[in-house]
KOLKE-279481 format. One record per residue (C-alpha): residue in three letters; x, y, z. Coordinates in steps of 0.25 Angstrom, whole numbers, plus 5000, padded with zeros to 4 digits. Layout:
N
AlaXYZ;...
% end
This chain:
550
Unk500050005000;Unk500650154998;Unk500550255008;Unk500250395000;Unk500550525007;Unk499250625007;Unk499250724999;Unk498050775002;Unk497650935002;Unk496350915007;Unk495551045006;Unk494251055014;Unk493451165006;Unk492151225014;Unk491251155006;Unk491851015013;Unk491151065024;Unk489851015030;Unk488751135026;Unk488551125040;Unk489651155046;Unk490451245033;Unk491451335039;Unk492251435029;Unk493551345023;Unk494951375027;Unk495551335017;Unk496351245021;Unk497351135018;Unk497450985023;Unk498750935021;Unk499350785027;Unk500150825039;Unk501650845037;Unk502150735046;Unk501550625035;Unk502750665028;Unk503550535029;Unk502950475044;Unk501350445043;Unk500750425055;Unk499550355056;Unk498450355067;Unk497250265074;Unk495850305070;Unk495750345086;Unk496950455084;Unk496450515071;Unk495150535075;Unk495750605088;Unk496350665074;Unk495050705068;Unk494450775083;Unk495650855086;Unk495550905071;Unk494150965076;Unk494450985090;Unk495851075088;Unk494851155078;Unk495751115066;Unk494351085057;Unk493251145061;Unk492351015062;Unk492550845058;Unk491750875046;Unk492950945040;Unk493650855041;Unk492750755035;Unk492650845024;Unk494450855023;Unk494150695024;Unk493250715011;Unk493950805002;Unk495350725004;Unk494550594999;Unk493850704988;Unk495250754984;Unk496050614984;Unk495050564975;Unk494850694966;Unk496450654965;Unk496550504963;Unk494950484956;Unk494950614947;Unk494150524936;Unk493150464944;Unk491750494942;Unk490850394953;Unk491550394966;Unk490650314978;Unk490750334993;Unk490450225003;Unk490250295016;Unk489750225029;Unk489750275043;Unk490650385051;Unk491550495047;Unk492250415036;Unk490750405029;Unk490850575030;Unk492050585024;Unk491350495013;Unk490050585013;Unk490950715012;Unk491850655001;Unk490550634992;Unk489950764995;Unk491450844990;Unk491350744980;Unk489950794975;Unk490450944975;Unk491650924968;Unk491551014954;Unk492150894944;Unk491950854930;Unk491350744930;Unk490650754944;Unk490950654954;Unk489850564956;Unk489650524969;Unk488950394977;Unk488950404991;Unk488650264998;Unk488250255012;Unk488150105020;Unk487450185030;Unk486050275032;Unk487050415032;Unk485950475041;Unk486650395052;Unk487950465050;Unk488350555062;Unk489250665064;Unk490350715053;Unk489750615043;Unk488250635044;Unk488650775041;Unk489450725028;Unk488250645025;Unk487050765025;Unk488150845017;Unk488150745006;Unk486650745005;Unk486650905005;Unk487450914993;Unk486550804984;Unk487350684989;Unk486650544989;Unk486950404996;Unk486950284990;Unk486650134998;Unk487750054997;Unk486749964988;Unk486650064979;Unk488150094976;Unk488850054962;Unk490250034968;Unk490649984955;Unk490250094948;Unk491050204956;Unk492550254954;Unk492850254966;Unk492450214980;Unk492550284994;Unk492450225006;Unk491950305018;Unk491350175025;Unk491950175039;Unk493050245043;Unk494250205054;Unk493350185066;Unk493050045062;Unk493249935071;Unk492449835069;Unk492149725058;Unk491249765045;Unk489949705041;Unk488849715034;Unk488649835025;Unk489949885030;Unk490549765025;Unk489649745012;Unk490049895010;Unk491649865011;Unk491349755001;Unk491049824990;Unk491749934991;Unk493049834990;Unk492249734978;Unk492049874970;Unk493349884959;Unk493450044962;Unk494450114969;Unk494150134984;Unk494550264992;Unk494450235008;Unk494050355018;Unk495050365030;Unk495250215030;Unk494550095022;Unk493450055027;Unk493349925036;Unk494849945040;Unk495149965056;Unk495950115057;Unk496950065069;Unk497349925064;Unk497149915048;Unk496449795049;Unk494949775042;Unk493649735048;Unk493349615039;Unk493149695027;Unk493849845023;Unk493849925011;Unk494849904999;Unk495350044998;Unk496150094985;Unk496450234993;Unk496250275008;Unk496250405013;Unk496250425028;Unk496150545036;Unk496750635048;Unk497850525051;Unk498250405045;Unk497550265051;Unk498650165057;Unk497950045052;Unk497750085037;Unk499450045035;Unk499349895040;Unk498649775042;Unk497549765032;Unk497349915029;Unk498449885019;Unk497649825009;Unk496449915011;Unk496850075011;Unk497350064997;Unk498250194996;Unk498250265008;Unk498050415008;Unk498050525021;Unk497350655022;Unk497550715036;Unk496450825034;Unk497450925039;Unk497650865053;Unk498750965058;Unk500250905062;Unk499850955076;Unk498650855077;Unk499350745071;Unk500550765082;Unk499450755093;Unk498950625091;Unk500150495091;Unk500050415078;Unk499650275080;Unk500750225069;Unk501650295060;Unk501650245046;Unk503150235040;Unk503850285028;Unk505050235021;Unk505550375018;Unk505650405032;Unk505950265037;Unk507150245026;Unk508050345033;Unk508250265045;Unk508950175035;Unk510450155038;Unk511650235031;Unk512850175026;Unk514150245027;Unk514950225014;Unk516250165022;Unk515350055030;Unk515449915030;Unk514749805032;Unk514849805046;Unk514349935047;Unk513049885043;Unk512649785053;Unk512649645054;Unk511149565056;Unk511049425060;Unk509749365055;Unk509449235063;Unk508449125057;Unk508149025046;Unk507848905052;Unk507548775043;Unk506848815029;Unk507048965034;Unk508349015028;Unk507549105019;Unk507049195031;Unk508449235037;Unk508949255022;Unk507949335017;Unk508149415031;Unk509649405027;Unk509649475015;Unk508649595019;Unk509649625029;Unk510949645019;Unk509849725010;Unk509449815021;Unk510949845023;Unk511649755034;Unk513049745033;Unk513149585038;Unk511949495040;Unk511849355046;Unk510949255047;Unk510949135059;Unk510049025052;Unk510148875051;Unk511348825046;Unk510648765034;Unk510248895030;Unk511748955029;Unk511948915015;Unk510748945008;Unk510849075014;Unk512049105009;Unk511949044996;Unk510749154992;Unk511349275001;Unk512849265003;Unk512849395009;Unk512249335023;Unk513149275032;Unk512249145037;Unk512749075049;Unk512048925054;Unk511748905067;Unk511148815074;Unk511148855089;Unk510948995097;Unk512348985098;Unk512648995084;Unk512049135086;Unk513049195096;Unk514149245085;Unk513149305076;Unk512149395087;Unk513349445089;Unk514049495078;Unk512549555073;Unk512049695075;Unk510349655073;Unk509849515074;Unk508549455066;Unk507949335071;Unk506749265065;Unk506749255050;Unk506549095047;Unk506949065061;Unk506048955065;Unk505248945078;Unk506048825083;Unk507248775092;Unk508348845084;Unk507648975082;Unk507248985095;Unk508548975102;Unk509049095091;Unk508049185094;Unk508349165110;Unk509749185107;Unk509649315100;Unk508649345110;Unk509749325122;Unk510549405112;Unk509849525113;Unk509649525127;Unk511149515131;Unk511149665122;Unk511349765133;Unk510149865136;Unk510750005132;Unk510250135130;Unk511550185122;Unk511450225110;Unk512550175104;Unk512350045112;Unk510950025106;Unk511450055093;Unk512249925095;Unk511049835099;Unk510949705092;Unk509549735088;Unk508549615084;Unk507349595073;Unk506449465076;Unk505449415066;Unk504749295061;Unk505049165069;Unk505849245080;Unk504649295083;Unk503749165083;Unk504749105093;Unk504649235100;Unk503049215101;Unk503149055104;Unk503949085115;Unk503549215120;Unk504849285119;Unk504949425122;Unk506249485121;Unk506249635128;Unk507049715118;Unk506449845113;Unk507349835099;Unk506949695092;Unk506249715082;Unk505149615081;Unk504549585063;Unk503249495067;Unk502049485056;Unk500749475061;Unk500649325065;Unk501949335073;Unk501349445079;Unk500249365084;Unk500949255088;Unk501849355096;Unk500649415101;Unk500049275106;Unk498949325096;Unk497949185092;Unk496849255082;Unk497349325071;Unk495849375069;Unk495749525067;Unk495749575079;Unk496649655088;Unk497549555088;Unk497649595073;Unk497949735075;Unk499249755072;Unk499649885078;Unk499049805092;Unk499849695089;Unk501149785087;Unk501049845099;Unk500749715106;Unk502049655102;Unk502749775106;Unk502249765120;Unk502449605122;Unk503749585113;Unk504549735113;Unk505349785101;Unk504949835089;Unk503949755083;Unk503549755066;Unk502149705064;Unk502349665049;Unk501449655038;Unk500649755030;Unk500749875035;Unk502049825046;Unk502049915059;Unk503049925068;Unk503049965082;Unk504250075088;Unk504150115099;Unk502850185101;Unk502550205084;Unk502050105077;Unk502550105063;Unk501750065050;Unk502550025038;Unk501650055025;Unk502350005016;Unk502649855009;Unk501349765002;Unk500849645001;Unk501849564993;Unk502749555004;Unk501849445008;Unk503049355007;Unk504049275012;Unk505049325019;Unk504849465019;Unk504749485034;Unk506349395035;Unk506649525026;Unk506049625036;Unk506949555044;Unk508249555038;Unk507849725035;Unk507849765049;Unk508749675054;Unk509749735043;Unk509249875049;Unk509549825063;Unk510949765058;Unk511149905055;Unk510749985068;Unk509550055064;Unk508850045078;Unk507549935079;Unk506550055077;Unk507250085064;Unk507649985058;Unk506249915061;Unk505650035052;Unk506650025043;Unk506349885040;Unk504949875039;Unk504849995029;Unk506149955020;Unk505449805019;Unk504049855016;Unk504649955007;Unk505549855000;Unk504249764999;Unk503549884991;Unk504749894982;Unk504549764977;Unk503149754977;Unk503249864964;Unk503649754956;Unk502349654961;Unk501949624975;Unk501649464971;Unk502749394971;Unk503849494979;Unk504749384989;Unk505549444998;Unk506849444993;Unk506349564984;Unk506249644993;Unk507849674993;Unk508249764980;Unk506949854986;Unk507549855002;Unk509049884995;Unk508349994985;Unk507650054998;Unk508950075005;Unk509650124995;Unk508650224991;Unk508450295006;
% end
């Protein structure tokens, strides 16, 4: 999915304005706050609509139907600039707020002066004389200007050019059905393009997850602040392109009210990347030691091997089974592969490395068992420092994959506020003790995130679509990557990438943001030549291309 900057300039003239309520215009303009430059931050629906009061109550607009109307004309002027051709545009409006901003959208619509003229069905899935408030208003000032409403029965979906949906807005919480969910249906069985008001209708603002059913949107346009559930979970197949409109919030409002996650950007995120001095040499680069590859696993601790010499370490080695040592130097000579067979065999190698990554292919038996407890006895024998320059040298540690089931089968918790910790969603659960994966809070992955931070420590990576992280009291949301990453192997690559970063003393916080953006990026690159079909190992000209180009 891309995430587009706004580049709204959403005028609101007088004649936006309830008749009722019509106040003399000034003039003014409603531009995306400045600190969306290159750090989105995005909200719960609770925040922005503490948002959306303070905006009436500090007397920046003079009422919440102005800012219905902003709401309106930004849907009126995204589509006057991405639909200039069409000719039959249909609204689907329900209950709420997110039904005014429909109801306001049609009558702007109606009033435009355009050759040929709009024409305009307005559908409604409830009586609009039990609307209240802001919306009820919208609605009797659709009706003085001529407009009409149309059953849902009565609508030719098919025969539109495009389709707006002002069903429900972010308050939903609970499961649709019947005509909601008849409603939702159709809308997604229509070939037309779809444009979403604030947030798609039938998705949960907080978590990204849907309520059995949710609108296919091809472009979404959310209002005041950005939702934190519309970047993860299954909000990324359903915003489409997604769009922001602050509606003039001012920078002071925004800097009131703490942002719920902060959605990451590459341009920012790239400059922690690490420099190479022109007279360094490959010790100066950091050495990793990649542990794992039980039987039948090799593939795991290669594939991690080489992600790390792409990412830029200087010397990386990989502990495995000693039946693994010639097949992996056979197809990556590069990577020095040692055998061993006990913990023992680990004693020379922990310590000659500046970053340790267990877990890729490491197997949940006996042998595996006994390494991870090694390395674990390993880091606890570092001495707790506040230096500066004794941190710097701290043999930080990345766990993933079957480090983490062993952790989770024997309830190992290891009290170290630097690992970094890669679970997916069902080694999330199982580390949780979590039995139903049954939509649920169990499912919210925000919750879940936080959850595992409390019981485990460390910096935790929730992966998957839309991967979050959790530094210290930010949760971070990575935008970026798609759906043919859905492969074998990519997460032992995240492995290898932030273990390389580790190697290479950018701290846990960094190199764990680092990480998750260059692999997702790299993932994008390679998806412009075909999502079906992409396997890991195509990932790394597009990791070496991204950090050579920052």
């Amino acid at each position: 999915m891309n995430y587009k900057k706004s580049s709204y300039k959403d005028s609101t003239p007088a004649k936006g304005f309830s008749p009722a309520q019509q106040k003399k215009s000034h003039g003014e303009k409603h531009l995306t706050a400045e600190r969306y430059n290159y750090i989105h931050y995005c909200y719960s629906r609770e925040s922005v609509r503490n948002l959306d009061y303070l905006m009436v109550e500090q007397g920046i607009v003079e009422n919440s139907y102005q800012l219905m109307t902003r709401a309106a004309q930004a849907l009126l002027d995204f589509i006057s600039r991405n639909y200039s051709k069409i000719e039959h545009i249909s609204i689907m409006c329900g209950s709420g707020n997110n039904a005014g901003d429909g109801y306001v959208l049609a009558r702007l619509v109606s009033q435009q002066e355009r050759d040929p003229h709009l024409k305009v069905d307005l559908i409604s899935l409830i009586d609009p004389e039990h609307l209240s408030g802001d919306a009820h208003q919208a609605y009797l000032d659709w009706i003085e200007c001529g407009g009409a409403i149309h059953s849902i029965a009565d609508s030719h979906l098919l025969n539109t050019d495009l389709i707006v949906d002002a069903l429900i807005g972010t308050g939903l919480n609970r499961l649709l059905e019947d005509e909601w969910y008849d409603a939702v249906a159709q809308i997604n069985l229509s070939p037309k393009p779809v444009l979403s008001v604030d947030i798609p209708s039938g998705l949960d603002a907080n978590t990204g997850g849907a309520y059995g059913i949710a609108v296919n949107a091809t472009d979404t346009i959310t209002f005041i602040g950005q939702k934190m559930g519309m970047y993860t979970a299954e909000a990324r197949y359903y915003c489409g392109n997604i769009h922001f409109a602050s509606l003039s919030v001012p920078e002071s409002l925004y800097q009131s009210i703490k942002p719920s996650a902060i959605l990451m950007e590459w341009a920012h995120i790239a400059d922690k990347l690490p420099h190479r001095s022109p007279v360094s040499h490959k010790g100066d680069h950091g050495h990793l030691l990649i542990i794992g590859g039980d039987y039948g696993m090799a593939g795991a601790c290669r594939i991690a091997g080489e992600a790390a010499l792409r990412t830029g370490t200087g010397l990386v080695s990989i502990a495995t089974r000693k039946e693994n040592v010639n097949a992996i130097t056979s197809a990556r000579p590069e990577l020095m592969v040692h055998g061993v067979e006990t913990a023992g065999d680990l004693d020379k190698l922990l310590h000659k490395a500046t970053a340790i990554a267990i877990g890729p292919g490491l197997g949940t038996e006996q042998w595996g068992i006994a390494l991870l407890d090694k390395v674990i006895k390993h880091l606890k024998q570092q001495p707790e420092t506040d230096k500066p320059d004794d941190k710097a040298r701290k043999i930080n540690c990345i766990i993933d994959a079957d480090a983490l089931n062993i952790m989770a089968r024997h309830n190992i918790v290891i009290q170290d506020q630097d690992i970094i910790y890669t679970p997916h969603f069902e080694e999330a659960c199982r580390l949780l003790k979590y039995q139903s994966k049954c939509p649920s809070e169990n499912t919210n992955r925000f919750s879940m995130i936080k959850k595992l931070k409390e019981k485990y420590y460390g910096i935790f990576i929730l992966k998957g679509a839309g991967t979050l992280i959790d530094l210290e009291d930010d949760i971070n949301i990575c935008p970026y990557g798609n759906e043919g990453m859905a492969s074998a192997g990519m997460g032992d690559c995240l492995t290898g990438i932030i273990g390389s970063l580790l190697a290479q003393r950018l701290s846990a916080h960094d190199a764990a943001q680092v990480g998750v953006c260059l692999h997702a990026k790299a993932g994008d690159h390679t998806a412009k030549e075909g999502k079906m079909g992409m396997i890991v190992t195509d990932l790394f000209p597009a990791i070496r291309q991204l950090l050579n180009a920052s």
